[in-house]
C-alpha positions as CSV (number, residue, x, y, z in Angstrom):
1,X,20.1,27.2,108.1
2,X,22.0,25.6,111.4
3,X,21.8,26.8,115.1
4,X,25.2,28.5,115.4
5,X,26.2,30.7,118.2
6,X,24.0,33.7,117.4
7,X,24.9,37.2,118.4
8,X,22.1,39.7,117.5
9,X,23.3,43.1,117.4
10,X,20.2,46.0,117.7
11,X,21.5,49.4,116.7
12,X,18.7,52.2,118.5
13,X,19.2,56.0,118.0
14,X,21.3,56.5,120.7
15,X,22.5,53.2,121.8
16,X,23.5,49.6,120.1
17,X,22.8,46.8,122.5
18,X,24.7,43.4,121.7
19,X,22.9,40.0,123.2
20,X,23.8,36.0,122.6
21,X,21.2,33.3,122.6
22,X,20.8,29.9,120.7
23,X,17.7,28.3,119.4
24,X,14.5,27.9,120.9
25,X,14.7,23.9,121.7
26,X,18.3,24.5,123.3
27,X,16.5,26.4,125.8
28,X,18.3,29.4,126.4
29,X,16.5,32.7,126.9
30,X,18.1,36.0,125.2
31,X,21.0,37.1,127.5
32,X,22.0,40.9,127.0
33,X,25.6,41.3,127.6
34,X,26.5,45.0,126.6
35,X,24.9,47.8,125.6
36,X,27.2,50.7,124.3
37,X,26.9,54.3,122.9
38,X,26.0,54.4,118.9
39,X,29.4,57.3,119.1
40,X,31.5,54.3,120.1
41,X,31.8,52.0,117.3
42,X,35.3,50.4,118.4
43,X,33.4,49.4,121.4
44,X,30.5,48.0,119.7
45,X,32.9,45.7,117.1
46,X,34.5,44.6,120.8
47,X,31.6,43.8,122.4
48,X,30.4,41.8,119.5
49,X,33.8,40.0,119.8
50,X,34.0,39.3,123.5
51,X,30.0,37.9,123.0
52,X,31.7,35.5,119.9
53,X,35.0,34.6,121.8
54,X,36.6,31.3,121.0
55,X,33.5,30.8,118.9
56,X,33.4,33.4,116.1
57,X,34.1,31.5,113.4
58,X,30.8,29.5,114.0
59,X,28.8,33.0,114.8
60,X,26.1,34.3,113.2
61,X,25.5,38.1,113.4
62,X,21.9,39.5,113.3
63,X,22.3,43.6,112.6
64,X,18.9,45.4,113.6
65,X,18.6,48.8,113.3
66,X,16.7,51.7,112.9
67,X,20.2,54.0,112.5
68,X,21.7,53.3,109.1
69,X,24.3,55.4,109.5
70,X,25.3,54.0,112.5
71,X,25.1,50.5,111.6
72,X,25.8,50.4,107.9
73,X,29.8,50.6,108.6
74,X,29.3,48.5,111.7
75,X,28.0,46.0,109.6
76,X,30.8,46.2,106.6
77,X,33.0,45.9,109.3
78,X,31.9,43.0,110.7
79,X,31.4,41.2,107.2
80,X,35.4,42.0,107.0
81,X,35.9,39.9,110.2
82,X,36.2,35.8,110.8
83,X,32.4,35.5,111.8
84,X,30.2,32.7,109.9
85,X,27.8,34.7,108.7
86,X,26.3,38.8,109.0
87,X,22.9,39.0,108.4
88,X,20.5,42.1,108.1
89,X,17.4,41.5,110.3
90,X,14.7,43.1,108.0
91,X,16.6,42.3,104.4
92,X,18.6,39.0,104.7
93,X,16.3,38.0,108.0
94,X,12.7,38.6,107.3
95,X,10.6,39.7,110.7
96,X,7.7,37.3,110.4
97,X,4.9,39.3,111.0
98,X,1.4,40.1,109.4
99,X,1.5,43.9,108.7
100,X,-1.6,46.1,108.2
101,X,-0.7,49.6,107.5
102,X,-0.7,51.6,104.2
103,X,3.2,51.4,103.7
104,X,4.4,48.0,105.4
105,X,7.8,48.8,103.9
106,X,7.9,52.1,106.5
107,X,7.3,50.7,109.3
108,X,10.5,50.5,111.1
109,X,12.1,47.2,111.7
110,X,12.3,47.7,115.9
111,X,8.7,48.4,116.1
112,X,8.0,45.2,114.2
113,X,10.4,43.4,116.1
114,X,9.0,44.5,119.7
115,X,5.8,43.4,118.2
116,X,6.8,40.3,116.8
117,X,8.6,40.1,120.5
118,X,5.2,40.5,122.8
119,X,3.4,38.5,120.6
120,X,5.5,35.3,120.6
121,X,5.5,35.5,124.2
122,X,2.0,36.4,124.6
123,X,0.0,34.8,121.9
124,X,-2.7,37.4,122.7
125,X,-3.6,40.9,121.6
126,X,-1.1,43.1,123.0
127,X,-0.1,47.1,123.2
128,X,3.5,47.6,123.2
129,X,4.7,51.0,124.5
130,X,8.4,51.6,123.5
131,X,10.0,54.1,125.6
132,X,13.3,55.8,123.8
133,X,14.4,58.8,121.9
134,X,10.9,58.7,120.6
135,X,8.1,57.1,122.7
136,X,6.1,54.6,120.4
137,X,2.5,53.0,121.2
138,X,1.5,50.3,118.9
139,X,-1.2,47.6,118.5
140,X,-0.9,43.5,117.7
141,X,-4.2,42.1,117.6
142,X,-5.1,38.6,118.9
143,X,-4.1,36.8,115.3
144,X,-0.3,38.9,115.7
145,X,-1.1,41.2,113.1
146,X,0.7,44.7,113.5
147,X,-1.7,47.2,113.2
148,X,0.1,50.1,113.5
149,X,-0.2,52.9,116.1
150,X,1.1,56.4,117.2
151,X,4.5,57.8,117.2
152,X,5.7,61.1,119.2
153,X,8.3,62.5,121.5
154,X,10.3,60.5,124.2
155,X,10.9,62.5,127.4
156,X,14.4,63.0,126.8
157,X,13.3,64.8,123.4
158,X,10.9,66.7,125.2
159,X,13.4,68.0,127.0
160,X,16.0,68.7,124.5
161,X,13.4,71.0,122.1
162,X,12.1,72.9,125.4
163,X,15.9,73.9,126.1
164,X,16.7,74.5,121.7
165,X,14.0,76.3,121.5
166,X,13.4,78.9,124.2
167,X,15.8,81.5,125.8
168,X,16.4,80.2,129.3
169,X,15.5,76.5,130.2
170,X,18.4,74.3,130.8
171,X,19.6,71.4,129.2
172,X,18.7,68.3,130.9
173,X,18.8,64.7,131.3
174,X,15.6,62.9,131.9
175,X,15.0,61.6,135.7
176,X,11.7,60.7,137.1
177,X,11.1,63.2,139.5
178,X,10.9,62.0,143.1
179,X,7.6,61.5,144.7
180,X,8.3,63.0,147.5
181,X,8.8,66.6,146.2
182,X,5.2,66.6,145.1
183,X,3.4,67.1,142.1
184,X,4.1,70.8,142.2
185,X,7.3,71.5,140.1
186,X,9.8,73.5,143.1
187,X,12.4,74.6,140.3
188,X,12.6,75.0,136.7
189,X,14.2,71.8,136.2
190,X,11.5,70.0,138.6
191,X,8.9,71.5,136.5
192,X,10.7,70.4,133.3
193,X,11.4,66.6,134.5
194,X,7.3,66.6,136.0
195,X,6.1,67.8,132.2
196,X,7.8,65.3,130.7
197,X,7.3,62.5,132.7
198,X,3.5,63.7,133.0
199,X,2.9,64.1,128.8
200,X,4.8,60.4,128.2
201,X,2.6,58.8,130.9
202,X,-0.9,60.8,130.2
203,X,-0.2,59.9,126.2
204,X,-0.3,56.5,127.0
205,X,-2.5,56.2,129.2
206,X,-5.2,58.0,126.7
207,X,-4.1,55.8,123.7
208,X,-4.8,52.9,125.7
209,X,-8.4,53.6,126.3
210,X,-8.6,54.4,122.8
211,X,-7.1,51.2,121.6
212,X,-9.4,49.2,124.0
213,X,-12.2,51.2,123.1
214,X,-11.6,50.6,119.3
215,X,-10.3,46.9,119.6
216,X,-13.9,46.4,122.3
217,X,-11.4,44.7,125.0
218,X,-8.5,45.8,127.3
219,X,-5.4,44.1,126.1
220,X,-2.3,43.3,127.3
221,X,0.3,46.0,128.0
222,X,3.8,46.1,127.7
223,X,6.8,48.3,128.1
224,X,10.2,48.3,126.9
225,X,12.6,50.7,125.8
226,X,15.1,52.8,128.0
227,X,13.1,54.7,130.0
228,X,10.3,52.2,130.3
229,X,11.3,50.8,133.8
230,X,11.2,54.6,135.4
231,X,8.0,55.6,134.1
232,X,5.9,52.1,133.8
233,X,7.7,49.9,136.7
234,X,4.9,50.9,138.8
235,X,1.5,51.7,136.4
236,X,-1.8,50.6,136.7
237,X,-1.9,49.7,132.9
238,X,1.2,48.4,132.4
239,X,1.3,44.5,133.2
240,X,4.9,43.9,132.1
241,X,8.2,46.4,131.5
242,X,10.9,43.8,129.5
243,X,13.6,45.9,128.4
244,X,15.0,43.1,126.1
245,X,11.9,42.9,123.9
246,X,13.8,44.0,120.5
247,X,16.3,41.2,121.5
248,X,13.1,39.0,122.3
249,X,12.0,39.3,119.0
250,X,15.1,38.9,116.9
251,X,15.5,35.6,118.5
252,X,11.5,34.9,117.4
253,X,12.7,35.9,113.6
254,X,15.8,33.4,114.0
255,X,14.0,30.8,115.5
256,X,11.1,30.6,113.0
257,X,13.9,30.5,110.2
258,X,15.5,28.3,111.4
259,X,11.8,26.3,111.7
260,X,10.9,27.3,108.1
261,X,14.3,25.9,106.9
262,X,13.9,22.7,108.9
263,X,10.5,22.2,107.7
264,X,11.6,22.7,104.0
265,X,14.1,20.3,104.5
266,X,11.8,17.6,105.5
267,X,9.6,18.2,102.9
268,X,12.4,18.0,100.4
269,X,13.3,15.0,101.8
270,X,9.6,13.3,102.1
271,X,9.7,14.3,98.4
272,X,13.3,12.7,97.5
273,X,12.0,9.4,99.2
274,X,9.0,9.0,97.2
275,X,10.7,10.0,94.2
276,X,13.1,6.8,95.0
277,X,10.1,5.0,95.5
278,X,8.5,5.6,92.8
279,X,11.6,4.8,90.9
280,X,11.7,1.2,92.4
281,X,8.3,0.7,91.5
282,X,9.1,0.9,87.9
């Protein structure tokens, strides 16, 4: 495995971000160029492109996702294009992670790449809050193993079922509320936007203590997703909001291939030198 341009490609529910980096010993963090609506596929193929340029025919593409049927044809229709190699991160990539749930093969591929993600930039237990289309609070303990954690609605979801499934409240787009109105909600919206914000925050905050509780020590905390930055920029038990930690953590899977593959290599070679060795000693 060689240390091409890599382009890694994370397809989310509602939005596919495209990000360039090399490996680890060239020293270059993840860089996200682009990140584009999942209904736009032309613009997710050009984005891919532009991030490739005059070097696409040395590229390697890393497809995350946890959309299938977004990324599935984005991904056949990158494999009909001039790029080195396509890989799926989860299949053809394996996230290198200890897993200890009841069904590792469930667990969705971003959650074990922000996992893998804090961990490799950690290397210390860690909770990882992931703040999308569903808001997701998991646990890494202080060897990296992903120990699973608790999955519910992301504000913006909240928001959509209160307006699908009652008579009267409006359809809205989350927005923090601002402080200054107060915590008392002054119109329906306000009220809505205050609920949300308020059930996404309080969640967390209460699955923290039980975490720390359960693990006997307060652990790191980190944010990433969408809405992170709004809700966590500023909390108490947040230490860090990285928005690129899926991105972070493809670039971990790469780079330990590429590692693994090095490693094997030498080994094979250590192995092909004694061999000729041996033969001379006969």
């Amino acid at each position: 495995m060689d240390q091409s341009h890599v382009i890694a490609v994370s397809v989310g529910n509602t939005r596919t971000k495209v990000a360039t980096f090399k490996h680890a010993s060239q020293g270059r963090d993840v860089a996200t160029l682009e990140a584009v609506a999942n209904t736009d596929r032309a613009a997710i193929i050009k984005a891919v492109q532009d991030a490739a340029g005059e070097l696409a025919e040395t590229s390697i593409i890393l497809v995350a996702s946890v959309n299938d049927p977004v990324a599935d044809p984005i991904e056949r229709e990158l494999k009909g294009m001039n790029f080195d190699q396509v890989m799926r991160v989860g299949k053809d990539l394996p996230v290198p992670i200890e897993i200890a749930v009841e069904q590792p093969a469930s667990v969705g591929v971003d959650r074990l790449l922000n996992a893998l993600g804090a961990y490799a930039t950690l290397k210390q237990a860690v909770i990882v809050i992931d703040c999308g289309t569903a808001t997701v609070v998991d646990f890494v303990d202080g060897e990296g193993t992903f120990q699973g954690g608790c999955i519910a609605p992301g504000a913006a979801t909240m928001l959509k079922a209160l307006h699908e499934h009652t008579a009267k409240l409006p359809s809205l787009q989350f927005a923090v509320p601002d402080v200054s109105r107060g915590p008392f909600g002054k119109d329906t919206a306000h009220a809505m936007q205050l609920g949300a914000a308020a059930a996404v925050r309080g969640m967390v905050h209460h699955l923290i203590d039980v975490y720390a509780e359960f693990y006997e020590a307060y652990p790191q905390v980190v944010a990433t997703g969408g809405d992170a930055p709004a809700l966590f920029a500023r909390d108490e038990l947040v230490e860090k909001v990285v928005t690129d930690l899926q991105l972070r953590g493809i670039k971990e899977a790469w780079n330990q291939a590429i590692n693994d593959d090095e490693e094997d290599q030498g080994s094979r070679h250590g192995a092909e030198r004694d061999d000729d060795e041996d033969d001379r000693d006969e």
